[in-house]
C-alpha positions in Angstrom: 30.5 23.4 20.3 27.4 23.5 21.7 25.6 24.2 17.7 27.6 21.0 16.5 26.0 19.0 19.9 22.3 20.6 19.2 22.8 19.4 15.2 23.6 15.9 15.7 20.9 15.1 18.4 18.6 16.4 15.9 19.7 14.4 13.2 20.2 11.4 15.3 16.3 12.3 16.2 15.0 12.7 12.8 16.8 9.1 11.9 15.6 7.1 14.4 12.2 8.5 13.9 12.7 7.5 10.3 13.4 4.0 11.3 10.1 3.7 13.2 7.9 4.5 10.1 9.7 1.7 8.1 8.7 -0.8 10.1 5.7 -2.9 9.2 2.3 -1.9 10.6 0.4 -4.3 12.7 -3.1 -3.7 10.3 -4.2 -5.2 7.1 -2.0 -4.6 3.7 -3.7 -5.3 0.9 -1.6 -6.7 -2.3 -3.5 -6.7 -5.7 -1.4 -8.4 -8.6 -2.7 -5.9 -11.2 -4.8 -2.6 -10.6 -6.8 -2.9 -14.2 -7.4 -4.7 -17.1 -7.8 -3.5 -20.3 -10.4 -5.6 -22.5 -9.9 -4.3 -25.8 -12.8 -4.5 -28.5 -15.9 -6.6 -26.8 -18.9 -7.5 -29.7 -22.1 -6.2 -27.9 -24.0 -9.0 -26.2 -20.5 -11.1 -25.6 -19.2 -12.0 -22.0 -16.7 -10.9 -20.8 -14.8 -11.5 -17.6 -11.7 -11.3 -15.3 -10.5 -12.5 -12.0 -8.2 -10.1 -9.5 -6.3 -11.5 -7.0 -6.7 -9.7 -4.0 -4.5 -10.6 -0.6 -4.2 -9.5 2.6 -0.3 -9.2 3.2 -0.9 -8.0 7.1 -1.7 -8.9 10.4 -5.1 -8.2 10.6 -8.5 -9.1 8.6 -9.4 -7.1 5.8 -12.6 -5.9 4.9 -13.4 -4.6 1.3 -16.2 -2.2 1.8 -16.6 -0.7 -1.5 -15.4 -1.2 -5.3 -15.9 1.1 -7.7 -15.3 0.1 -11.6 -14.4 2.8 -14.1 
């Protein structure tokens, strides 16, 4: 009996610690719409450009320190 009572505290443990990591943290999120974008072919010399949409989906401000292209 006392196995059984040992088991499902643990289990009721690990599942409410489970529901605290799903809930939403209190710092910046960022959302970007797409991750890359694939130019094709450019003619040397053209222009060419593109515009990401970055948002912050959290609570607090986010700072972009660095971006790296590839």
């Amino acid at each position: 009996m006392n196995r059984i009572l040992w088991i499902s505290m643990v289990l009721v443990a690990l599942l409410a610690a489970g529901s605290l990591t799903a809930q939403e943290s209190k710092g910046p999120k960022i959302i970007v719409k797409e991750m890359q974008y694939d130019f094709g072919k450019v003619v040397e010399g053209a222009e060419a450009s593109h515009v990401f949409e970055i948002r912050n989906g959290g609570k607090e401000p986010l700072d972009i320190e660095r971006i790296m292209p590839s």
